[in-house]
C-alpha positions in Angstrom: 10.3 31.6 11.8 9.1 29.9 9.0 8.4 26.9 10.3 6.6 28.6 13.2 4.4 30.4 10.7 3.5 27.5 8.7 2.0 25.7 12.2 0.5 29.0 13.3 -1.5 29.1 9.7 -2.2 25.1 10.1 -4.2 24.9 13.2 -5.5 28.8 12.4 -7.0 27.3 9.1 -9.4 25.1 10.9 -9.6 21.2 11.4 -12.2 18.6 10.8 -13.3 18.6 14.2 -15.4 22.4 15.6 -14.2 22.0 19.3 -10.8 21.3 18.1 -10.7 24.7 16.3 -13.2 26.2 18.8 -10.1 25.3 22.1 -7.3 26.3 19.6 -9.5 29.7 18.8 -9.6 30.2 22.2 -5.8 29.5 23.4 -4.9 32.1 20.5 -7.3 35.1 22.1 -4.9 34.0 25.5 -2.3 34.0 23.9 -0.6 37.4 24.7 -1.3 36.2 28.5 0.7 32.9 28.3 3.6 33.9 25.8 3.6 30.2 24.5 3.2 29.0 20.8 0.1 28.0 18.9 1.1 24.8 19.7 1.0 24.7 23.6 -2.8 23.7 22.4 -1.4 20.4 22.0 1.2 20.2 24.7 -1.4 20.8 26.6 -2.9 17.9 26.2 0.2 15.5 25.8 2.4 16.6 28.8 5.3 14.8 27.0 5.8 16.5 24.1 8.2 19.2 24.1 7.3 20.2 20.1 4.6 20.0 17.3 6.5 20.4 14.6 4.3 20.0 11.3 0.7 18.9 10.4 1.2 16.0 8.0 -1.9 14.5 7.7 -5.9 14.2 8.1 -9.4 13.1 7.4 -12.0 11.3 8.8 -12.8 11.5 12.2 -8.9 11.9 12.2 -8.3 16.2 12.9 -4.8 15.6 12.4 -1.6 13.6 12.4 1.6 16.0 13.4 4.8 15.5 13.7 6.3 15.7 17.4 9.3 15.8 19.6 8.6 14.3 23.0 11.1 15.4 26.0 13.0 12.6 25.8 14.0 14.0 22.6 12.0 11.6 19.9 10.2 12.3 17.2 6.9 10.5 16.8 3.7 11.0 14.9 0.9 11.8 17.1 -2.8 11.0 15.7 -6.1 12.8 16.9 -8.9 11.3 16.7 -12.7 13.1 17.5 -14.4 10.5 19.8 -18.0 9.4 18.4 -19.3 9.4 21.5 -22.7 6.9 19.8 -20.0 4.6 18.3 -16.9 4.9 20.5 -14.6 4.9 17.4 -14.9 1.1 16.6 -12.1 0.8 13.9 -9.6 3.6 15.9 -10.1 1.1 18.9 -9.6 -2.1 16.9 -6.4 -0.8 15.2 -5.3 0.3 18.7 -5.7 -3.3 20.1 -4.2 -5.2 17.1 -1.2 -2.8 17.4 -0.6 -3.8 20.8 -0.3 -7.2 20.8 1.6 -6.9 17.3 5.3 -7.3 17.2 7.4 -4.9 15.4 8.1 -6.8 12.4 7.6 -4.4 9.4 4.6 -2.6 11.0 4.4 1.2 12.1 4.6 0.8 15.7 2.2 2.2 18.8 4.3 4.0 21.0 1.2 5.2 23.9 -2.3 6.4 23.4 -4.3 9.2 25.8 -7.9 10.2 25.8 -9.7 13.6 26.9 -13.3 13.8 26.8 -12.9 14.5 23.2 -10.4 13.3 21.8 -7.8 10.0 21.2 -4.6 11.0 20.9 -2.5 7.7 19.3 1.8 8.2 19.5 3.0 6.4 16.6 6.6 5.6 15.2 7.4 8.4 12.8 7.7 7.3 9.2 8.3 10.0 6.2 5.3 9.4 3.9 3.2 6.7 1.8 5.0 4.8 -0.8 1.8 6.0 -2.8 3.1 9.8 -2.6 6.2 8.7 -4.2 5.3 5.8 -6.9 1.7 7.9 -7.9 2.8 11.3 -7.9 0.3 12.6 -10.3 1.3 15.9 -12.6 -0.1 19.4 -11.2 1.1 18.0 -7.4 4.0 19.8 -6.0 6.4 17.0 -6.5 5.5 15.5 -9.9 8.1 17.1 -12.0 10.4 16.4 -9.5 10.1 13.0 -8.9 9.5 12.1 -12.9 12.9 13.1 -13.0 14.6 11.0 -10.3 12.2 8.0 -11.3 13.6 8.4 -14.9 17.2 8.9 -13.5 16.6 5.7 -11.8 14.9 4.0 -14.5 17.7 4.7 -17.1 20.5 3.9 -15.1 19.3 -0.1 -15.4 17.3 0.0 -18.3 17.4 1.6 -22.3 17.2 5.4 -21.9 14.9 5.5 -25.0 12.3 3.0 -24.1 12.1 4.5 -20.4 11.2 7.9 -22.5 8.4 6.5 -24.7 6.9 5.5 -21.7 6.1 9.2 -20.7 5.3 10.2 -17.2 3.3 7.6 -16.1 6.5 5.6 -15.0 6.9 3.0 -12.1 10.2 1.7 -10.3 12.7 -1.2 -11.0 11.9 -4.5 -10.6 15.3 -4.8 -7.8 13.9 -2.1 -5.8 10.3 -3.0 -5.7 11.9 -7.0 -5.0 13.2 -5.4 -1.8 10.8 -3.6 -0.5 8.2 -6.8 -1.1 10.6 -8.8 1.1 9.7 -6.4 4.1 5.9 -5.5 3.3 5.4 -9.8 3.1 7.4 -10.0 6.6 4.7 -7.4 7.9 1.6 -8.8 5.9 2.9 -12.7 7.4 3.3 -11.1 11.1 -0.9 -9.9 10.9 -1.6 -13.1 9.3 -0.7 -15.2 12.0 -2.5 -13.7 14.6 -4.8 -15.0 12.7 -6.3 -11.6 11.1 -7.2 -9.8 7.8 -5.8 -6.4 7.2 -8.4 -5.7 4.5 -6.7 -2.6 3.5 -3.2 -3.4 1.7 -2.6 -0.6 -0.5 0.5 1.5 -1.3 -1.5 4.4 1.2 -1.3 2.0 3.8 2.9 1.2 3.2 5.1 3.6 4.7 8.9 4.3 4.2 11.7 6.4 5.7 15.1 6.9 4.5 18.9 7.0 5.7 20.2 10.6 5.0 17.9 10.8 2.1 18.9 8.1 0.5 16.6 6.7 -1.6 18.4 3.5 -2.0 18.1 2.9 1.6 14.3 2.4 1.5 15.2 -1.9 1.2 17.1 -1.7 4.0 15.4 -3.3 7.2 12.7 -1.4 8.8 12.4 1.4 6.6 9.5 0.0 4.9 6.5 -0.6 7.1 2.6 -1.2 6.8 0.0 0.9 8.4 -3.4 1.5 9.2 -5.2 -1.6 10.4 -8.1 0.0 10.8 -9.8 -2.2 8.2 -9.0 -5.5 9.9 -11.2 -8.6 9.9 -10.7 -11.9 11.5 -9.7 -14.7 9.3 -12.3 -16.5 8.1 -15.4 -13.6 8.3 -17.8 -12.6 6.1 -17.6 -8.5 6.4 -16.1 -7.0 3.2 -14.0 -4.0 4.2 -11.3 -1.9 2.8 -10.9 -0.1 -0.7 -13.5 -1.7 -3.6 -10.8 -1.2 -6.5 -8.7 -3.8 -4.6 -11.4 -6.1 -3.8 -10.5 -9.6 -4.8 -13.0 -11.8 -6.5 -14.2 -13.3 -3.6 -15.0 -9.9 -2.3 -17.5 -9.1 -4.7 -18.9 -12.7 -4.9 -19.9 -12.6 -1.2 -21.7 -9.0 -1.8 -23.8 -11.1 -4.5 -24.5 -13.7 -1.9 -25.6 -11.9 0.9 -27.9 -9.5 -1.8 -29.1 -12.9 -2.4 -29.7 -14.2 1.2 -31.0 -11.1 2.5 -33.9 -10.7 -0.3 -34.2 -14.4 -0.8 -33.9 -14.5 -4.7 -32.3 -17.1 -7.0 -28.7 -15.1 -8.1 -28.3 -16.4 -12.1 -24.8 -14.6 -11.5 -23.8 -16.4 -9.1 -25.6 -19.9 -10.0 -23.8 -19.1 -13.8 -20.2 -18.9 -12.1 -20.4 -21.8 -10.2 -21.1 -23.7 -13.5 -18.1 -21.9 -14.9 -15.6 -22.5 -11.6 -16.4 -26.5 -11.6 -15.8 -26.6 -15.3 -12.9 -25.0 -15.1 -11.7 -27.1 -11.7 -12.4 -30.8 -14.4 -10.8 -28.5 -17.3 -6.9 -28.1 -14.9 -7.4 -30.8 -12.5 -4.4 -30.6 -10.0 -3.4 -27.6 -11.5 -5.7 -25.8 -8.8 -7.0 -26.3 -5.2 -10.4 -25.4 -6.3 -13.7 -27.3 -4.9 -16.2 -24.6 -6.2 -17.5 -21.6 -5.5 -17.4 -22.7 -1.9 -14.1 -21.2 -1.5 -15.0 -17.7 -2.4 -17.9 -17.5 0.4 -15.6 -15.8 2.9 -12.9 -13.5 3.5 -9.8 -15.2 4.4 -5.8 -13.4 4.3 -5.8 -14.3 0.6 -8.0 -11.2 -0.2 -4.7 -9.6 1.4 -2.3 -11.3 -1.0 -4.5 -10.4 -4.2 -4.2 -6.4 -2.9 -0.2 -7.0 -2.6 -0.5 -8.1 -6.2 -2.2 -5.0 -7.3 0.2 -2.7 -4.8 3.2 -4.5 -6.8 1.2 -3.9 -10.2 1.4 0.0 -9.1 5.1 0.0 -8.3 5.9 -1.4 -11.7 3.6 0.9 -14.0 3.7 3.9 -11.4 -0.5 4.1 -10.8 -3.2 1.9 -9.8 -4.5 0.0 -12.8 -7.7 -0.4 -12.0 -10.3 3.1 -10.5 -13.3 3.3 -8.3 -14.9 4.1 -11.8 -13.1 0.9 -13.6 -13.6 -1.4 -11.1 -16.9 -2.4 -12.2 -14.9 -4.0 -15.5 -13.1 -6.6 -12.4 -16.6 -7.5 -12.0 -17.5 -8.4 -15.3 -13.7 -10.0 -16.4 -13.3 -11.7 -12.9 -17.2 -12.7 -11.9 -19.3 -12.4 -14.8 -17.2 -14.2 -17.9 -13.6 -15.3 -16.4 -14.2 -18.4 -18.8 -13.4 -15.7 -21.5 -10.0 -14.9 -19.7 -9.3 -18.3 -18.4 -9.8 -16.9 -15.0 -6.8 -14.6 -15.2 -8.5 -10.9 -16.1 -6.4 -9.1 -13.8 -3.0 -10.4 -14.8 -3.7 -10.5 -18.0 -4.7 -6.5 -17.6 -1.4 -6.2 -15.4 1.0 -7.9 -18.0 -1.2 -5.9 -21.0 0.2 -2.5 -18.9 3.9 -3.3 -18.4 6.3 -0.8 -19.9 8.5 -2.6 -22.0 11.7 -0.9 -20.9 11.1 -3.9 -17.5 11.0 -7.1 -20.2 14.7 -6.4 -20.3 15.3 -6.4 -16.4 16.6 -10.1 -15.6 14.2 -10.3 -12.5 11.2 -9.7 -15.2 9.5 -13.5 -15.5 10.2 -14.3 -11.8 8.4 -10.8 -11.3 5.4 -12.4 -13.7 5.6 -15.4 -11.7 4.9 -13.4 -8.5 1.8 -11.4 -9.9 0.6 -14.7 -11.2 0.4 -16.4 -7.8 -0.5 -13.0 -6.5 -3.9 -12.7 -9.1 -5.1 -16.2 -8.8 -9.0 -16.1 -9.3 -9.5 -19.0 -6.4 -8.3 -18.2 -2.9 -7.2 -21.0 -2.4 -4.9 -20.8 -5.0 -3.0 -18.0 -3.8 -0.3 -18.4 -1.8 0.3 -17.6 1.6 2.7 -14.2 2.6 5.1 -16.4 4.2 4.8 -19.3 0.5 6.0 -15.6 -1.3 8.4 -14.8 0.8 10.7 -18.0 -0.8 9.6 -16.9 -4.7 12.3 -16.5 -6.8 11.2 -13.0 -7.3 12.0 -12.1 -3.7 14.8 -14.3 -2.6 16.7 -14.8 -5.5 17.2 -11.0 -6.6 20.7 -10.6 -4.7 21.9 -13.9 -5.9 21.2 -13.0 -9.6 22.6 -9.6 -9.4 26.0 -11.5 -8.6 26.3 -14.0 -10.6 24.4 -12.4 -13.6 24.7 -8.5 -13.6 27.6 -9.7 -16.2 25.8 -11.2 -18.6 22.8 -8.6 -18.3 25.3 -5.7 -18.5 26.6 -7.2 -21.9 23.6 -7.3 -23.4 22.2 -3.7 -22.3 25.4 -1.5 -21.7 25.9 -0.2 -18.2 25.5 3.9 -18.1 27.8 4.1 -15.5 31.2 2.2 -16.6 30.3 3.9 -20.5 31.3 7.3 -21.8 30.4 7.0 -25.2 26.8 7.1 -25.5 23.8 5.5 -24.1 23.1 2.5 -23.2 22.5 -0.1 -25.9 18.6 -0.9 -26.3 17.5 -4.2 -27.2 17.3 -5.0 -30.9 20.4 -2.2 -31.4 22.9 -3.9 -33.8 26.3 -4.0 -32.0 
């Protein structure tokens, strides 16, 4: 009964979209007639589904995303979609199209799509949520409390109660959880990339997980970690800057400059200034970097990708995005105006300023600085590819360390499980 309420109030509330409400307003004054649910609306349109189960989701041109149960007994997300009928929907049927010819390797799968006069309604493999619901719960949601708790359970079980504490409730996950879920967000992020395309978009909104049974532990397992929304997607090699600004990568905000520059014909001293700085810096490291100017920033290739994993890893580890739409513009200035001041490496530097201390313990730590390193290089080129991080230590080596050095690292820290007298030891403790 519950449940049935809660859908009733849903759909009674309103939508985004006025004929949506104004059909569903409509079925309800017939309702006494038909003896069906609030949600034969939908069924209506979708002759396979048996059930709408829960709204879970909107915005945009997007009226909804609800959770389903077809007839043959699967639960799916279904996605409506109000048709622009002077626009057709461009990104909606982009994403579709990339979807289809996509394989299912770590990417939330098309299952059909339908159209109406107005409406797209996309069947999608069900996932639970957004890794950003979990990691970024923010205090006055429903969940904060809740999850500060498990996250702190978690968090202390590896690492020194006390310093997990002091780091209040803006708290991240471990480094050998966040290791496994990388190895199946780069197997998705490798998959786009060679069908030669630019998801644009890579953000912890836009990664997905389910679970076994509830079983948080079971989010590293295969499959249960899977990217999303491709809406955003470019092909390799163009020159349209799309996706979310506070994970625009250098290049991003260095090709707005030059086509501000193009379109109103004016010498940029910006940009003229960092090129100076980029070649200096290029005879300054030599082979240290694939550099040949400021050439290699002039378009948007599947490294802008890898520098929004970076900052997507970044949020795992401190447990919130570290840089705003409002403190973006200080990437611009440390990344485009003065990197000489940071020796190119603003954003890392930033990420490694933010680090709780409780993770310098965690044996995975400088393969996990490694990683961001690679991840937050200033030049594109220098970046590596999905598929080059896929055989970093930070991701292939985790399972092998925990073996062979889970020993040592207990030693040094205590293990909260096998000890009944107390805490585990923090570093700097005498024994």
């Amino acid at each position: 009964m519950n449940s049935e309420m809660h859908r009733h109030d849903t759909l009674k509330n309103g939508t985004a979209d006025p004929k949506f409400d104004q059909r569903y307003q409509n079925h309800e004054q017939n309702k006494q007639k038909t003896e069906h649910s609030s949600s034969d609306f939908i069924k209506h349109e979708n002759s396979d589904v048996e059930e709408v189960i829960d709204n879970i989701g909107s915005g945009g041109q997007c009226v909804g995303v609800y959770k389903i149960k077809n007839i043959h007994g699967e639960y799916q997300a279904l996605k409506v979609v109000k048709k622009d009928k002077t626009t057709n929907n461009p990104s909606t049927r982009k994403e579709i199209e990339i979807l289809k010819n996509l394989p299912d390797h770590g990417i939330v799968q098309l299952k059909k799509v339908k159209e109406n006069e107005d409406h797209i309604f996309i069947h999608m493999e069900l996932m639970e949520g957004s890794m950003e619901k979990i990691i970024g719960s923010k205090p006055g949601e429903d969940n904060f409390e809740e999850m500060l708790r498990f996250k702190r359970y978690c968090l202390q079980e590896k690492y020194c109660p006390d310093l997990v504490d002091q780091a209040g409730k803006t708290i991240g996950m471990r480094l050998d959880w966040i290791s496994d879920w990388m190895r199946s967000v780069l197997e998705a992020i490798s998959t786009i990339h060679e069908k030669g395309i630019v998801h644009s978009d890579v953000k912890l909104e836009n990664i997905f997980y389910k679970m076994v049974n509830g079983d948080f532990q079971t989010l590293g397992d295969s499959g249960n970690i899977k990217v999303a929304d491709l809406g955003c997607c470019q092909p390799d090699g163009g020159h349209i800057v799309s996706g979310t600004m506070r994970n625009f990568a250098p290049e991003c905000f260095i090709i707005e400059e030059i086509l501000k520059a193009c379109q109103t014909q004016t010498h940029n001293e910006h940009l003229a200034d960092l090129a100076q700085k980029i070649s200096l810096r290029i005879s300054q490291i030599g082979q240290a970097t694939k550099s040949t100017g400021i050439q290699d920033y002039k378009g948007i290739s599947t490294k802008v990708d890898i520098w929004a994993l970076g900052l997507a890893v970044v949020y795992m580890a401190i447990g919130e995005d570290l840089f705003t739409e409002s403190t973006r513009q200080s990437v611009v200035i440390g990344e485009c105006l003065v990197p000489d001041q940071h020796n190119f490496k603003y954003t890392f530097n930033e990420a490694i300023r933010r680090m709780p201390e409780y993770l310098k313990s965690d044996i995975l730590y400088d393969s996990f600085k490694d990683f961001l390193r690679k991840c937050l290089e200033h030049c594109p080129e220098d970046r590596p590819s999905a598929k080059e991080l896929m055989k970093m230590d930070f991701i292939t080596k985790k399972r092998k360390r925990k073996r062979t050095d889970e020993k040592d690292n207990t030693n040094r820290f205590g293990d909260k499980r096998s000890r009944m007298n107390g805490p585990v030891d923090c570093p700097g403790e005498e024994e």
